[in-house]
Structure formats: C-alpha cells, structure tokens
C-alpha positions as CSV (number, residue, x, y, z in Angstrom):
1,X,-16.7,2.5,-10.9
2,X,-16.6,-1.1,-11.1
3,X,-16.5,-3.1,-8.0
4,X,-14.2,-6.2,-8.3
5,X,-15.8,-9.6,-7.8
6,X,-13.4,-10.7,-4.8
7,X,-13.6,-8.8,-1.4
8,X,-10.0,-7.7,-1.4
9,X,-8.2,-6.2,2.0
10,X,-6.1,-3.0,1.8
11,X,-3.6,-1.6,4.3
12,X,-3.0,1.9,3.9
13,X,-0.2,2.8,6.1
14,X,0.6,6.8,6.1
15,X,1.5,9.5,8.7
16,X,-0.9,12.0,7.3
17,X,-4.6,11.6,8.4
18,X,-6.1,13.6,5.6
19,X,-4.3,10.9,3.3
20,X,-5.1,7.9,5.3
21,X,-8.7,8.7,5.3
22,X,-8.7,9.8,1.4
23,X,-7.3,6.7,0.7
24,X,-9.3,4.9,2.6
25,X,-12.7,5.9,1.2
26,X,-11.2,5.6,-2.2
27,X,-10.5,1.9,-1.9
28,X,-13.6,1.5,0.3
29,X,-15.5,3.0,-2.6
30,X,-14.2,-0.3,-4.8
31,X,-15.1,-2.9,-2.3
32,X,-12.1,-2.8,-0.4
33,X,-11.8,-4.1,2.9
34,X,-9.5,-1.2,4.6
35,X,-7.4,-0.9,7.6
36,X,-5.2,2.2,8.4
37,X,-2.2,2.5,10.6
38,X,0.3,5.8,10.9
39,X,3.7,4.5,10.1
40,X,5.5,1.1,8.8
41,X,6.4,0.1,12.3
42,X,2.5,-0.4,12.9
43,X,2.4,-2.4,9.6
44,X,5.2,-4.4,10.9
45,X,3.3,-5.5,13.9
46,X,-0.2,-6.1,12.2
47,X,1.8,-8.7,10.2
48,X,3.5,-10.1,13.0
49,X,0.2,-10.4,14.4
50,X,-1.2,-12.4,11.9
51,X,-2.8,-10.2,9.9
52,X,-3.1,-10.4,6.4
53,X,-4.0,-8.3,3.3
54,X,-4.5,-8.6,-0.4
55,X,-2.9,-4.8,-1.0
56,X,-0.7,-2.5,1.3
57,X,-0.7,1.3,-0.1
58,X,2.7,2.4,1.9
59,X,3.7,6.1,2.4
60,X,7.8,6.5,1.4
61,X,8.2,9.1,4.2
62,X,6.8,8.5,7.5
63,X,8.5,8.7,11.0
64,X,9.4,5.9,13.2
65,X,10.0,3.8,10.3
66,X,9.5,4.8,6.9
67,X,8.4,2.8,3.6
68,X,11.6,1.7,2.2
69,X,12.5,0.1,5.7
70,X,8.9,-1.1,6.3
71,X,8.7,-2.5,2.6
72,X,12.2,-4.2,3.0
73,X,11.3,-6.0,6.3
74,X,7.8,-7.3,4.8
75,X,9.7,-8.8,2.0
76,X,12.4,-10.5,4.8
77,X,9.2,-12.0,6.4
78,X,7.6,-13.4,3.2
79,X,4.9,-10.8,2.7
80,X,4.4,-12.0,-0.6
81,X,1.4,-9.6,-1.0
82,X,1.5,-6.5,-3.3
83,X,3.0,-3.1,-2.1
84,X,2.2,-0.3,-4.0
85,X,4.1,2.7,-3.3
86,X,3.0,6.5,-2.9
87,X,5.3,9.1,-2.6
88,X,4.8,13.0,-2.9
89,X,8.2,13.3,-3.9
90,X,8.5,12.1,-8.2
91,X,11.2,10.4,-9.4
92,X,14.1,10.6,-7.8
93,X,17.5,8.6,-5.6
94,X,14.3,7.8,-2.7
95,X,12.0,6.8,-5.4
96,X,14.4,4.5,-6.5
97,X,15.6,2.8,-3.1
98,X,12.1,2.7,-2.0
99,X,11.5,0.6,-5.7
100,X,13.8,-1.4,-5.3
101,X,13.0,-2.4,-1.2
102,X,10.5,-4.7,-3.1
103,X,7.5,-2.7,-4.5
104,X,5.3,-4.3,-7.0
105,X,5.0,-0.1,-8.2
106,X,5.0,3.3,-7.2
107,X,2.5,6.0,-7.5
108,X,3.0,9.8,-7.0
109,X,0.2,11.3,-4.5
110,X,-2.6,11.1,-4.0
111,X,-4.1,7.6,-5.2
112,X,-6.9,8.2,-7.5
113,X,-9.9,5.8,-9.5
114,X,-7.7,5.0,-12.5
115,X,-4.6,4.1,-9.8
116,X,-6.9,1.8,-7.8
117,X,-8.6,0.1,-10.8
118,X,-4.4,-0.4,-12.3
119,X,-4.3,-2.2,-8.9
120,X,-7.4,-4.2,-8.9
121,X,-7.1,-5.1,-12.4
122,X,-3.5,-6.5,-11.5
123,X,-4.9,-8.6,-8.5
124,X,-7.1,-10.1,-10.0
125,X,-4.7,-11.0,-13.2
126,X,-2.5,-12.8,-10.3
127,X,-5.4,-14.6,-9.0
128,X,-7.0,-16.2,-12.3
C-alpha cells in the first residue's frame, strides 16, 4: 500500500462499531488522520465545532439522522470537502437520494484498499 504524501483527515461517521473501527484502521493504514462518530447528527456538530476534514466516509442509514440528511446539511453549511458514500444497500431510489444530497461518490460496504486508494488518488488530483 502506498501512503500518500499529504497527512489527510477522515471522518468516518457510522452506527455500526464493527464498521467504524474497520474503517478506521483501513484509512489509518494509508496515513489517514481518523475520527469516528455514530451518526450524522455527531458529524453535524464536529463541523459546527470547527472541525475540519479532508474526507468524510458517511453511512446512508443511521438513526438520529442519517446520511442523505447529514450529507444535505454539510453541503447547506459549505462543507466543500469530499463525502464518499457507503451503503449496504446497492443501487437503488435511497442510493440515488443519498447521491444526489451532494456525494462526490458512493461505495457499497465495506470500504476496501482499492476504494481508499480511488479516494486518495482523487484528493490529491484536487489538490495539485
């Protein structure tokens, strides 16, 4: 695996700790900064907080508030940062609507090294 030159920051927000911590170690395992929270209404907050990241990995269905409505209200604040998508669920009506809350893409479950490296790759095209 090739570790990307810049330290990038992840969010990974998802209900399910099993996932959370996969995806955590994954992106850890490419240099990625990583912080985890359960649902999009914790996301919400870290933002409000002042928080920032290069990457946030969102679960579509979460309780509380779920990734289309999370993903939607990032955009409304100028989160301008890229949201990828994860969904168990394939293509689909939610697959859609949670696309077209403001994605940058979508990914079925779970991430893997391939996924992440898409992702990296595509950071660091938008940063040279």
């Amino acid at each position: 695996m090739k570790k990307v030159e810049r330290k990038f920051s992840a969010l990974v927000v998802d209900d399910d700790q099993m996932i959370r911590k996969v995806e955590e170690k994954l992106l850890a395992s490419f240099g990625l900064e990583t912080k985890v929270v359960n649902n999009g209404e914790e996301a919400l907050k870290l933002f409000l907080e002042g928080y920032t990241f290069d990457v946030v990995v969102m679960d579509m269905e979460m309780p509380v508030k779920n990734g289309p409505e999370a993903t939607r209200e990032l955009r409304a604040m100028g989160v301008d940062c890229m949201i990828v998508g994860v969904t168990s669920r394939g293509d689909g009506p939610e697959k859609v609507e949670f696309e077209a809350a403001g994605l940058n893409c979508c990914w079925e479950k779970p991430l893997n090294a391939k996924i992440v490296r898409t992702i990296l790759d595509e950071l660091e095209m938008k940063l040279s």
